[in-house]
C-alpha angles and dihedrals in degrees: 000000000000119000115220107228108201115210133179141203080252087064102044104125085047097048081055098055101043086055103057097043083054122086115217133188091213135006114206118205111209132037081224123138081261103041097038084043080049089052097047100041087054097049093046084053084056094252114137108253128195107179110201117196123153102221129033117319110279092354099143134051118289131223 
C-alpha cells in the first residue's frame, strides 16, 4: 500500500532531498484531478508513485 508522505513550503530543502534518494516508477507533476486520478491509479496498480504539486493538494481549478 502506498504511504502518504506530507511536505510543506518549511521543508522544502528535505522534501528535496527525500525525493531525489528515493526511486520511483512515475512522478506525477500536479496534485490536479488528473494528476492526483493518474497517482492513485499507478500506485493501485503497485507502481511506486511521488506526486509533486507546489501549493495544497488539488487547490486550484482542474482541468
Amino acid at each position: 500500500m502506498a504511504k502518504n508522505i506530507k511536505f510543506s513550503n518549511l521543508d522544502r530543502k528535505k522534501s528535496i532531498e527525500t525525493l531525489s534518494k528515493t526511486k520511483y516508477d512515475l512522478v506525477v507533476i500536479g496534485g490536479g484531478i488528473t494528476g492526483g486520478g493518474i497517482a492513485l491509479d499507478a500506485a493501485s496498480r503497485g507502481l511506486k508513485v511521488a506526486l509533486v504539486e507546489k501549493g495544497d493538494f488539488a487547490s486550484g481549478t482542474s482541468s
